[in-house]
Rosetta silent file (secondary structure, phi, psi, omega in degrees, C-alpha in Angstrom):
SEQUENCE: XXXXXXXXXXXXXXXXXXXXXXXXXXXXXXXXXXXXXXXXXXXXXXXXXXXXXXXXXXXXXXXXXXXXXXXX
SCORE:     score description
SCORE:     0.000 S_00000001
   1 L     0.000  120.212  163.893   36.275  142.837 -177.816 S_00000001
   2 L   -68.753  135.726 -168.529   35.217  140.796 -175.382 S_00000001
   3 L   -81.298  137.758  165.034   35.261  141.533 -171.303 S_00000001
   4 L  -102.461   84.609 -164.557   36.685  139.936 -168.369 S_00000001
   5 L  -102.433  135.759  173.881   34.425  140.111 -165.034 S_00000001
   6 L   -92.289  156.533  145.370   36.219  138.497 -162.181 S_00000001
   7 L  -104.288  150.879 -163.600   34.739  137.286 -159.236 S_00000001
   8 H   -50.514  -10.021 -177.707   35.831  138.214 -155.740 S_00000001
   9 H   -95.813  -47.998  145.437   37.609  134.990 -155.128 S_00000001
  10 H   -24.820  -68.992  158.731   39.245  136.073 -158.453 S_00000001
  11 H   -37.058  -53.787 -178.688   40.070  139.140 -157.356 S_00000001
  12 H   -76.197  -22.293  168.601   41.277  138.136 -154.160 S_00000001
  13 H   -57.799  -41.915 -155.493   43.706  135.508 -156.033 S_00000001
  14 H   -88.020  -46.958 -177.595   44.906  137.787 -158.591 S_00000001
  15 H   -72.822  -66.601  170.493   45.950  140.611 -155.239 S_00000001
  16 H   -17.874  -68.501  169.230   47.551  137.677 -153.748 S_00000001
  17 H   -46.396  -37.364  158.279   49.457  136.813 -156.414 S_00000001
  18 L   -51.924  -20.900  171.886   51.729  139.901 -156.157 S_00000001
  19 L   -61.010  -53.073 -170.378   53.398  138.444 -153.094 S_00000001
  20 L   -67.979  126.167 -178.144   54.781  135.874 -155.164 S_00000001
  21 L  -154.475   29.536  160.690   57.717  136.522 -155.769 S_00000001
  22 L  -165.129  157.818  160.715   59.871  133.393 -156.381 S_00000001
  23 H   -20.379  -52.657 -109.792   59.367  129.697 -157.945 S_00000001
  24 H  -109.989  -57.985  179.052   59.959  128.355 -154.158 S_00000001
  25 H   -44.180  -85.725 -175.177   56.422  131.112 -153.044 S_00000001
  26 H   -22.580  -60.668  158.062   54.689  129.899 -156.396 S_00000001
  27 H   -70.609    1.579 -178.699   55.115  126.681 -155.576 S_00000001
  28 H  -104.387  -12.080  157.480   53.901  126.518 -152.131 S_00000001
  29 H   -52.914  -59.084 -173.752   50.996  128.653 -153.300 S_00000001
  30 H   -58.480  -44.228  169.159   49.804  125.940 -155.725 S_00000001
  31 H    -7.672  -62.465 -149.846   50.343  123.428 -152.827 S_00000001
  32 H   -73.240  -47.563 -118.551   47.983  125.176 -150.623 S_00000001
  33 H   -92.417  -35.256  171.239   45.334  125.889 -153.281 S_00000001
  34 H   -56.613  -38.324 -178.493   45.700  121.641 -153.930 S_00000001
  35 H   -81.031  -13.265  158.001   45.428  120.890 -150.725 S_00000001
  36 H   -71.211  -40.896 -170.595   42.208  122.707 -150.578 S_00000001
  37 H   -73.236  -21.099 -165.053   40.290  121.411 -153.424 S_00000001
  38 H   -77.507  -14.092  154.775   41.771  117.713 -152.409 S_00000001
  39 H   -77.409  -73.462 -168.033   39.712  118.403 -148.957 S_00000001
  40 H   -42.523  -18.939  157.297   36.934  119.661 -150.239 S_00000001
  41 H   -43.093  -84.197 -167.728   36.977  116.095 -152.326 S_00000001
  42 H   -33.930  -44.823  176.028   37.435  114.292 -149.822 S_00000001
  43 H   -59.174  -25.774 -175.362   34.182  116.025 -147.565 S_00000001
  44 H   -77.008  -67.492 -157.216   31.838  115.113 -151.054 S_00000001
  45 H   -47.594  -56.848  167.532   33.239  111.537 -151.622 S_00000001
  46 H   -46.704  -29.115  172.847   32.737  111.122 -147.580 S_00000001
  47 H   -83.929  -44.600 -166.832   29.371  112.868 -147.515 S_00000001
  48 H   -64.300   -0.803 -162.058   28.142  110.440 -150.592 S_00000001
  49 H   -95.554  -54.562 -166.747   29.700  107.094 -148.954 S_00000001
  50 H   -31.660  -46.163 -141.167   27.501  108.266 -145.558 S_00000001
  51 L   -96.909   -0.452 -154.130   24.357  108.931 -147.857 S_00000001
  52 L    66.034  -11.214 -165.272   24.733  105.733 -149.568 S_00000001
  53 L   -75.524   -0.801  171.647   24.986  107.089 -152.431 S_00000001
  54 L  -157.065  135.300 -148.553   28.247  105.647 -153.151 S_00000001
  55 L  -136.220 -153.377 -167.495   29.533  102.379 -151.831 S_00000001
  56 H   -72.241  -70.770 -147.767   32.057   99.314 -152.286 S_00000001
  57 H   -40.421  -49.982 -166.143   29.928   97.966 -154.665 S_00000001
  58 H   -90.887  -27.336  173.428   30.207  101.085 -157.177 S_00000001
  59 H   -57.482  -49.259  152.259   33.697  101.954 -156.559 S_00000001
  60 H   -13.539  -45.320  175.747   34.352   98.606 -157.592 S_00000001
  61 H   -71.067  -28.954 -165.282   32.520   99.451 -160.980 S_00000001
  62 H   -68.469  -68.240  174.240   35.131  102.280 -161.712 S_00000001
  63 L     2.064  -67.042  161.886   37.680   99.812 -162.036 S_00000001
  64 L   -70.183  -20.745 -156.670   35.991   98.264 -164.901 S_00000001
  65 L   -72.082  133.455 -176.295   34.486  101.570 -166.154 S_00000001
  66 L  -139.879   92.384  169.343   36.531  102.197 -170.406 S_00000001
  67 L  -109.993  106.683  126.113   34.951  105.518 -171.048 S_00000001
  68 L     4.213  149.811   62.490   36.481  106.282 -174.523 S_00000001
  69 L   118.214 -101.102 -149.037   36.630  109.214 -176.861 S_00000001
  70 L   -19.148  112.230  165.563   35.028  108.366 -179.668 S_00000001
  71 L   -81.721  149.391 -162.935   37.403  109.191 -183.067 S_00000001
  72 L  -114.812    0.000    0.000   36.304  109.990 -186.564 S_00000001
């Protein structure tokens, strides 16, 4: 049988989660927890346009970008 080790920001999720205690909670949980990772996006994609490392030029490329797949 395999084992389950949480980590504290596991932990602290999972103790959270008792609070919830309607759809209406649930959903404003997932909200928050979206609205965190979609900042913490934003702060990469904002540190890599500063750094150069990502620019008009390459965004531009996504556009075009067909990454596939591949089927047998």
């Amino acid at each position: 049988m395999n084992t389950t080790v949480f980590n504290p920001a596991q932990l602290q999720v999972l103790e959270m989660m008792s609070f919830v205690d309607s759809p209406e909670a649930l959903a404003e949980l997932k909200k928050a927890i979206s609205d965190y990772f979609a900042k913490q996006a934003q702060k990469e994609i904002d540190r890599l346009w500063e750094n150069g490392e990502l620019n008009e030029e390459k965004v531009d490329k996504f556009y075009q970008l067909h990454e596939r797949t591949p089927y047998k």
